[in-house]
C-alpha distance (Angstrom), angle and dihedral (degrees) to the residues before:
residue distance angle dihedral
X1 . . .
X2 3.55 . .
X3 3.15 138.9 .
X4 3.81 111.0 -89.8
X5 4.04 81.5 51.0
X6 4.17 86.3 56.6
X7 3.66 90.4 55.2
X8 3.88 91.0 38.7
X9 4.09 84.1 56.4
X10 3.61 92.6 48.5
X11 3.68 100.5 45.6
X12 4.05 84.2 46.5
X13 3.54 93.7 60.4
X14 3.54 105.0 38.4
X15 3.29 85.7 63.0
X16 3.43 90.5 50.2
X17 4.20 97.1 51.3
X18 3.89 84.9 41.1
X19 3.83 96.6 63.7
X20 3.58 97.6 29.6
X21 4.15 91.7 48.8
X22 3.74 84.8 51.8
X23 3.52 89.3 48.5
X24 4.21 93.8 61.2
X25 4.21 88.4 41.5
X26 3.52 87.3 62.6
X27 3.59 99.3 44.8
X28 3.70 92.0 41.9
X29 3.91 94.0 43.3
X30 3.74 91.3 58.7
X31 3.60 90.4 52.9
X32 3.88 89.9 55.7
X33 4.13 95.1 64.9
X34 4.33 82.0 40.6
X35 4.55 85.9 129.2
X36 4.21 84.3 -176.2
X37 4.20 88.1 59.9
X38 3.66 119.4 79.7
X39 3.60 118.2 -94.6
X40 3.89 87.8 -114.4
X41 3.77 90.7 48.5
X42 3.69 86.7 52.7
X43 3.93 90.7 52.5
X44 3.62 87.0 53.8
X45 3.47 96.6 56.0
X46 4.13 93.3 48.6
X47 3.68 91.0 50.5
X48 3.83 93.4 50.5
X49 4.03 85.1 45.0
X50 3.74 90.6 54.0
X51 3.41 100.4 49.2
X52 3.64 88.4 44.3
X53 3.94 94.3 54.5
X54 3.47 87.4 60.8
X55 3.61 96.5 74.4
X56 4.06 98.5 52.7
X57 4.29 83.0 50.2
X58 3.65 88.0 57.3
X59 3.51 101.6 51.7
X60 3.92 89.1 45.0
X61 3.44 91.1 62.4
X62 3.44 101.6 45.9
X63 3.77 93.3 42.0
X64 4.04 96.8 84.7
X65 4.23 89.4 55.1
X66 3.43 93.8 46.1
X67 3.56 98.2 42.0
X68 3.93 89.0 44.9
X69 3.56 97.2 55.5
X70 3.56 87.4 46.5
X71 4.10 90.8 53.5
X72 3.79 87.0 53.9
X73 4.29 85.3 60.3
X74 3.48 88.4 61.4
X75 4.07 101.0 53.8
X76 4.10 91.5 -95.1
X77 4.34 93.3 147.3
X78 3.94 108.0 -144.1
X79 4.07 111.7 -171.0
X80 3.99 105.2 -123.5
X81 3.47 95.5 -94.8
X82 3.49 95.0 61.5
X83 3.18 96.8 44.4
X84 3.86 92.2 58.6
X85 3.51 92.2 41.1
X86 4.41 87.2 53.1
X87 3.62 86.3 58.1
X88 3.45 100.7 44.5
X89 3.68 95.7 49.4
X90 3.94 96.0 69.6
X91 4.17 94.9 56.3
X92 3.53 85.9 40.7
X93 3.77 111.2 55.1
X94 4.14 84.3 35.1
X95 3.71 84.9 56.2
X96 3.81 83.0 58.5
X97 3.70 101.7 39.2
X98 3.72 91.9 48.5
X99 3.95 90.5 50.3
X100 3.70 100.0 46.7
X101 4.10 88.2 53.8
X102 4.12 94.5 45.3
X103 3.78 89.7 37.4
X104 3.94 92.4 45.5
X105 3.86 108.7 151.7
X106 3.40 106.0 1.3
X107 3.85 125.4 105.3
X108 3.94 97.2 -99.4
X109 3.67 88.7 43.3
X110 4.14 92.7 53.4
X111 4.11 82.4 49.4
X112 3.60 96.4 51.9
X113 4.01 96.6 38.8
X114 4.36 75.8 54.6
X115 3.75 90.6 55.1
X116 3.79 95.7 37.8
X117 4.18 90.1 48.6
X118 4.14 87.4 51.9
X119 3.54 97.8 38.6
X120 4.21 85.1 65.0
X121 3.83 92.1 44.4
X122 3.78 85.6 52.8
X123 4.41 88.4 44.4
X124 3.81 95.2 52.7
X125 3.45 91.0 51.7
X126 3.84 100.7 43.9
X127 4.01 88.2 50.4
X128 3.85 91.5 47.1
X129 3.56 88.5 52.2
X130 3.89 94.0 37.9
X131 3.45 99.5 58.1
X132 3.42 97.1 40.6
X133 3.77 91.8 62.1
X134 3.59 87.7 45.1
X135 3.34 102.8 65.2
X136 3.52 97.3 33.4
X137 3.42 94.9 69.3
X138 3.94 96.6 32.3
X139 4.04 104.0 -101.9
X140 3.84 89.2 125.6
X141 3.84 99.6 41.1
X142 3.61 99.3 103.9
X143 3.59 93.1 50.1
X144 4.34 107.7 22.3
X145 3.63 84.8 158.8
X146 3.92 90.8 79.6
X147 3.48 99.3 49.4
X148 3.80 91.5 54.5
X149 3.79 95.9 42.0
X150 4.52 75.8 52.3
X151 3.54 85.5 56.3
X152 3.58 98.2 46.5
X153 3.81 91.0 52.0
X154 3.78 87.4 48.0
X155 3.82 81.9 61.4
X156 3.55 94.5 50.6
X157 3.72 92.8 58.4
X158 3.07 95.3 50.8
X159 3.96 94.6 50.8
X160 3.99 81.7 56.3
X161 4.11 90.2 56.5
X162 3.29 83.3 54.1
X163 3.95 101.6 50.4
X164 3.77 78.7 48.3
X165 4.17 100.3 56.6
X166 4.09 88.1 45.1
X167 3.73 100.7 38.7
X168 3.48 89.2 74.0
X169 4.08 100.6 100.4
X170 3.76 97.2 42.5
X171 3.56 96.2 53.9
X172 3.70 96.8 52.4
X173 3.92 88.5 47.8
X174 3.89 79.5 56.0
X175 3.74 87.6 64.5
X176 4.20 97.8 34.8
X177 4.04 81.2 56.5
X178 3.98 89.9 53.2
X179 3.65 94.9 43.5
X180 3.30 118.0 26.5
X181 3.64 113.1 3.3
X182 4.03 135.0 -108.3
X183 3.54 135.7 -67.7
X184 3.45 130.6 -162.8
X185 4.21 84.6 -107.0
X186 3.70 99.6 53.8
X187 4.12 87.3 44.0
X188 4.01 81.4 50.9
X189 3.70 87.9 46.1
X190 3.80 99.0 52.4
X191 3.39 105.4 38.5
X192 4.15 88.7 55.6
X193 3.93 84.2 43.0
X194 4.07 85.5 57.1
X195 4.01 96.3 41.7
X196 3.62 82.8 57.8
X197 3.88 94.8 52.7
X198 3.91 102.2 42.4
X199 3.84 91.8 67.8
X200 3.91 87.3 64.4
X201 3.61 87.2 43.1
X202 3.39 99.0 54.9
X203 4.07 86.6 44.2
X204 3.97 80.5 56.3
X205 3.49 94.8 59.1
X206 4.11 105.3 47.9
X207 3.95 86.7 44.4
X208 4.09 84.8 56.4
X209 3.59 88.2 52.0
X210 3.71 100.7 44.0
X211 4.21 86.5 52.6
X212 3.86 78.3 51.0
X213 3.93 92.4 53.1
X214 3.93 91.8 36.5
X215 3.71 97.3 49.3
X216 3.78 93.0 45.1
X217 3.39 101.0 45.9
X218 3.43 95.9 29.5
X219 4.22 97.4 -157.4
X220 3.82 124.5 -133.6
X221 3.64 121.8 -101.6
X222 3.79 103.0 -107.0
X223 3.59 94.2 91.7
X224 3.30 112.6 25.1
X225 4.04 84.2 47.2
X226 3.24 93.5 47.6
X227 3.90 97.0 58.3
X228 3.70 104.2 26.2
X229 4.19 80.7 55.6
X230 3.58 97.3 56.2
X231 3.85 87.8 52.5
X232 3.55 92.0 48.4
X233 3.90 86.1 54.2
X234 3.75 90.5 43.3
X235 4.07 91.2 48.9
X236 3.85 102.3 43.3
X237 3.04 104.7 81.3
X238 3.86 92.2 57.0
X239 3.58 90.2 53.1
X240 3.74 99.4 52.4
X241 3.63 100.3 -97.3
């Protein structure tokens, strides 16, 4: 085994502990806004689910290293800088992840979570803009199937901001539950909290499985060339170029 089959292994299965992590959230989540279970029961369930959420945010931020490395296997050129900046990313953004969860409710933790929640405002944006450069002016050509499955992960970041901006409600009926008990408000409040969320869930979900499709069958560049070069010619001129 070498090792472009090590990082093939790797990206394999965090795909695989991304799906099926998100997989026993949602199960677990639904259990939380349960109003016929016990308020302890419910409790249960929320701490299981937040433990369990922890294992889809890992492999999200190690996906882009991974992935990257991978890209370079199949003859996609990164300048130095990017390169070191690829394998950074992963330790990085799991440094993050792992700090916000350990740290969770405390002052630091808050701070970090802040960081962490700009940091993949300022991703989606660099990859939009990345790839869109790329193609435009051919760096992706031989391989347009990585700059869309780059765009796709853009997407799922995004659908994670989201989760983030609605999630609001349900977590603090998390802690009313703990403390001091439900009410037929704060059930109302976190169940409408987690109908907002699931769409973006869901959203996760078919983006993981067209990366899945993408990276397997790894489509030609007609296409994908095609399109992602008329938004490069659409978005140059915006960006100076």
């Amino acid at each position: 085994m070498d090792l472009h089959d090590l990082f093939l292994i790797l990206h394999l299965l965090l795909f695989c502990y991304w799906l099926g992590g998100d997989l026993g959230v949602f199960y677990s989540s639904g259990k939380v806004i349960d109003p016929t279970l016990s308020d302890s029961a419910r409790v249960t369930a929320a701490k299981i689910m937040v433990n369990l959420d922890l294992v889809p945010r890992i492999c999200m931020s190690l996906m882009l290293t991974v992935g990257g490395v991978l890209s370079e296997f199949k003859g996609v050129p990164h300048p130095t800088w990017q390169m070191v900046g690829i394998v950074l990313l992963g330790p990085v953004w799991l440094a993050m992840v792992l700090a916000v969860h350990l740290q969770e409710g405390s002052d630091l933790g808050k701070k970090i979570a802040k960081v962490d929640y700009w940091f993949r405002v300022v991703l989606v944006i660099y990859l939009l803009i990345s790839v869109t450069v790329s193609f435009q002016f051919g760096e992706l050509s031989q391989a347009p199937w990585v700059g869309a499955k780059l765009i796709v992960f853009a997407g799922l970041v995004f659908c994670g901001i989201m989760i983030r901006r609605y999630i609001g409600p349900y977590a603090q009926g998390i802690h009313a539950l703990a403390t001091t008990g439900s009410t037929d408000e704060i059930n109302a409040g976190m169940t409408r909290s987690l109908g907002q969320c699931r769409p973006y869930v869901l959203a996760i979900w078919a983006g993981l499985l067209i990366e899945t499709y993408l990276g397997v069958v790894e489509p030609g560049g007609e296409q994908i060339n095609a399109t992602m070069s008329a938004v490069g010619r659409l978005a140059a001129p915006l960006l100076g170029y």
